[in-house]
N, C-alpha and C positions, 0 to 999 in steps of 0.2 A: 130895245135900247141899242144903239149905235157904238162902234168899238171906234174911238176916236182915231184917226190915222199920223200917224209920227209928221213932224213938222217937214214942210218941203226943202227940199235938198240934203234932208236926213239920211238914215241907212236903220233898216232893223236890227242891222249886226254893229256893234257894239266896235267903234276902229282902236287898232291896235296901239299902241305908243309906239312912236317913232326912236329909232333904235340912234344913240349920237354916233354922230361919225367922228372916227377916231380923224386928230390935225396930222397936214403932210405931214409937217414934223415930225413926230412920232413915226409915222409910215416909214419915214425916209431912217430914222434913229433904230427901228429895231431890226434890221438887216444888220449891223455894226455891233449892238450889243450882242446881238445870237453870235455873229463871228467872233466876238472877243471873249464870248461864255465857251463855245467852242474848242480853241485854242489853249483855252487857261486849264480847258480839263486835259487836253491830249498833252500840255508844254510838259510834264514829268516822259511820258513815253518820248517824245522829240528829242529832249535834252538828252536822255538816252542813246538813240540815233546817232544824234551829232557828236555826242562825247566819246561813242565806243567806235562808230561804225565811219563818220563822215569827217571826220579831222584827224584819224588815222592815214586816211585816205589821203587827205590833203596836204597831210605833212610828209607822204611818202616823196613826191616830187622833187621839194629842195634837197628833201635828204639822200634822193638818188644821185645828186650832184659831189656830195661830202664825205669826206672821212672821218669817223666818229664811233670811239668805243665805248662810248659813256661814261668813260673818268679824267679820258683828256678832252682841251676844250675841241671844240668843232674845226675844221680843217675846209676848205674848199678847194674840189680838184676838178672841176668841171667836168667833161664827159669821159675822164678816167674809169669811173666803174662802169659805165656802158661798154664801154670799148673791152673793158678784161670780160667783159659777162659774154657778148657775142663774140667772143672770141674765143672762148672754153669751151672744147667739145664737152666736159661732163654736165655743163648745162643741156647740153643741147640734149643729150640722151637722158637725163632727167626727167627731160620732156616726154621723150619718147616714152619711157617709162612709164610716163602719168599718162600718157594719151592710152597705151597698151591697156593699161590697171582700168580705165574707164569705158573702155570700151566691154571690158570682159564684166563689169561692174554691174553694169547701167541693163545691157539685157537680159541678165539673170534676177535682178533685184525687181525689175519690170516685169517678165516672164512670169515667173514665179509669185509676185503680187496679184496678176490677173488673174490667174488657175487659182490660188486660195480665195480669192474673192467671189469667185464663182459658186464656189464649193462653202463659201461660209452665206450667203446670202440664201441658201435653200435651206436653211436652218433645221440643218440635220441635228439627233441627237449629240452632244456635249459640245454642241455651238458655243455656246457662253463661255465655256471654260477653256476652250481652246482660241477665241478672240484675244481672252485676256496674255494668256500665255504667250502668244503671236508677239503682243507689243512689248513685253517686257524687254525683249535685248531693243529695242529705239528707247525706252526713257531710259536704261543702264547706263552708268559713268562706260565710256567706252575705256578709256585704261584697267576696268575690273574685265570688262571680257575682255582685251587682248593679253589678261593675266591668268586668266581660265583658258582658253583656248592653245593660251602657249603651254600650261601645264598639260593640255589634251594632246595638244602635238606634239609632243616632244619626244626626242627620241627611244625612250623607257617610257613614254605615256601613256596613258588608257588606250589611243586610237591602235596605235602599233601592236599592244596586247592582247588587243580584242582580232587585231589582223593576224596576230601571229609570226609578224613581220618585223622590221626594225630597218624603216626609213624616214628617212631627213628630211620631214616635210617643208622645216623652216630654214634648213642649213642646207639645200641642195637645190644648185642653181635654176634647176628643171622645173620642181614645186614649188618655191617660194612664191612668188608674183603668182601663181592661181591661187595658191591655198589662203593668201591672204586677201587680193581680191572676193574669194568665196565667203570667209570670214565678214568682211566689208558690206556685201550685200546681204546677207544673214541678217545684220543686223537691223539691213533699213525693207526690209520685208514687210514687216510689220505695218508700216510708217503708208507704203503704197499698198499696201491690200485693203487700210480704214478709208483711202480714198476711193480708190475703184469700189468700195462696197455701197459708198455716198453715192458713186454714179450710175452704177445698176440699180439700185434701189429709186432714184430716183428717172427711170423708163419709166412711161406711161403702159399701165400695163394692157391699155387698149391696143396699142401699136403692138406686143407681141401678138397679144390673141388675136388681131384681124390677119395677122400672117402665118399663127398657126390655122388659123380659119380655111388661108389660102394653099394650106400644105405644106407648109413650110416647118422643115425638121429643128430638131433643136440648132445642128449644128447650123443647116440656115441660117437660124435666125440672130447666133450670134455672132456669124461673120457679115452677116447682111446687113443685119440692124442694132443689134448692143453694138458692135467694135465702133462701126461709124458713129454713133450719137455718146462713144466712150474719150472721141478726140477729145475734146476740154480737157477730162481728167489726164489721158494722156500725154497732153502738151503740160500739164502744170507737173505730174511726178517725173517727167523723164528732162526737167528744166532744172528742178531741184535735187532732182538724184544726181542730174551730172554734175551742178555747183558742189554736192556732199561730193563727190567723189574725186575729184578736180583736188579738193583743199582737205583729203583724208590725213590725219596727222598723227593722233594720240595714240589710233587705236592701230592702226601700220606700225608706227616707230617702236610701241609696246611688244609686237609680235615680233618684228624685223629691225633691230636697230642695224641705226651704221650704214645705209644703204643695201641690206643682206648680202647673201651670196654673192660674189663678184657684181655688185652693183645693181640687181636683180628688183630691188624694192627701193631704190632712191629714187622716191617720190621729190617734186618738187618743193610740196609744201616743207617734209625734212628737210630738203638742201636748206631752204629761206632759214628754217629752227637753225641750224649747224651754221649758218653766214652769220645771226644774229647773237647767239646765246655762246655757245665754246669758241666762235674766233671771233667775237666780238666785231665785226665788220657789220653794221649797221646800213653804209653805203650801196655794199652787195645786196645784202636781205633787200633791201627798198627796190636795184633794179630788179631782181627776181619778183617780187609781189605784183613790183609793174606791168611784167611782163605776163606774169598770170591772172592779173584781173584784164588785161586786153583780149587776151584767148580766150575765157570765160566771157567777155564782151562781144569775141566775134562770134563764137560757137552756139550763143544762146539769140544771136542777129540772125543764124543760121534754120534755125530751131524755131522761132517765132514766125519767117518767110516759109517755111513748110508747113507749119500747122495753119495760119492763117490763110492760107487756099485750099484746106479740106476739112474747115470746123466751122460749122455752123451751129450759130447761139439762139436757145431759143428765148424769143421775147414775149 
């Protein structure tokens, strides 16, 4: 008996249903609903943005032109408070002040983030417990440690006791601006050691071992190879440390009101607090903020043209 053969122009295999195609219409419609599903989820985070961060910003401008203490009405004096601002040396040294504080800030808070992160990635005994520990003063209200720290310092305080000593760490013009700088980065230690630990951790660990292969010592390997494939991290904590440190306020003012010692810790961000709040000069505070979000503007302009010719991203 003969196996009858399927009809011509047939197939043994059984064809598949054709699958409908979705109309342009639609094609063209859901690029528009995904952006408007999009938006609708981030619009609470935005409206955040804009209400705290972006019409603050934008209402500083007219108001740098006005006189305004908040119970009389608004005044307009044009480039009157520019003209008293650049022309007050204790702005100017203000500045100076801030620029000193940040500079002492920035490579200790950096410095010292790198070495524990080093040291916490080889997951020696009481790792855990001392990561934790680490972060605790970055999520603390900073007014609670510059309320402990001034109790530490103070002239009758635990530090001086234990020194056997009795000096003025926060009342003598010599200590203030380090002791509080050192305070300042204490704090945000923490904050750059979880990032540089993200970035060692994530070395391929093929790339040490082919250069311990080739001899290469530890210190080698991590001035040769982790520090360079560490730029990213490093351009992101020493971009953000310096914005923290630029705009330190609560926890400064807490340890060192008043400008300290002979002026010693009159940060800028305090002066803008003291223009705004006890001499109700609203006009000053706005040209000083101005003035500090441009510096902040050019110094991280600064910052992004040097890292960006010695960081390479991997793709």
């Amino acid at each position: 008996m003969t196996e009858s053969a399927p009809p011509s122009g047939g197939s043994a295999v059984a064809e598949e249903p054709r699958r409908a195609r979705p109309r342009r219409g639609s094609l063209r419609r859901r690029p528009v609903r995904e952006a408007l599903t999009a938006y609708g989820l981030v619009a609470p985070a935005l409206f955040g943005v804009f209400a705290f961060l972006l019409l603050p910003v934008l209402v500083l401008v007219p108001l740098s032109f006005a006189d305004w203490d908040l119970l009389h009405p608004l005044e307009w004096v044009g480039t009157a408070n520019w003209s008293a601002a650049l022309a007050n040396p204790d702005v100017w040294k203000s500045f100076g002040v801030t620029m000193l504080f940040v500079l002492m800030v920035l490579p200790l808070q950096v410095g010292l983030g790198l070495w524990l992160a080093t040291l916490l990635v080889r997951n020696l005994p009481g790792s855990a417990v001392f990561r934790t520990l680490l972060v605790l003063p970055w999520v603390s209200a900073p007014v609670v440690l510059g309320v402990v720290w001034r109790w530490l310092l103070d002239y009758d305080g635990v530090v001086n006791q234990l020194l056997g000593e009795h000096i003025g760490w926060l009342t003598d013009a010599r200590f203030a601006l380090p002791v509080v700088a050192f305070v300042q980065a204490w704090t945000q230690i923490g904050y750059v050691s979880l990032f540089f630990m993200a970035g060692l951790t994530s070395i391929p660990d093929a790339t040490v071992e082919a250069a311990r292969i080739d001899g290469a010592s530890d210190r080698q390997i991590f001035w040769r190879i982790k520090l360079p494939l560490l730029r990213p991290t490093m351009f992101f904590v020493t971009v953000t440390g310096m914005i923290a440190a630029f705009q330190a306020f609560d926890l400064v003012y807490t340890l060192s009101p008043n400008g300290g010692p002979q002026g010693t810790t009159d940060l800028i961000a305090a002066r803008i607090y003291s223009q705004a709040i006890p001499f109700s000069n609203l006009g000053q505070a706005a040209v000083l903020a101005i003035m500090l979000f441009v510096l902040l503007v050019a110094v991280a302009l600064v910052q992004n043209a040097y890292f960006s010719r010695r960081t390479t991203y991997e793709r």
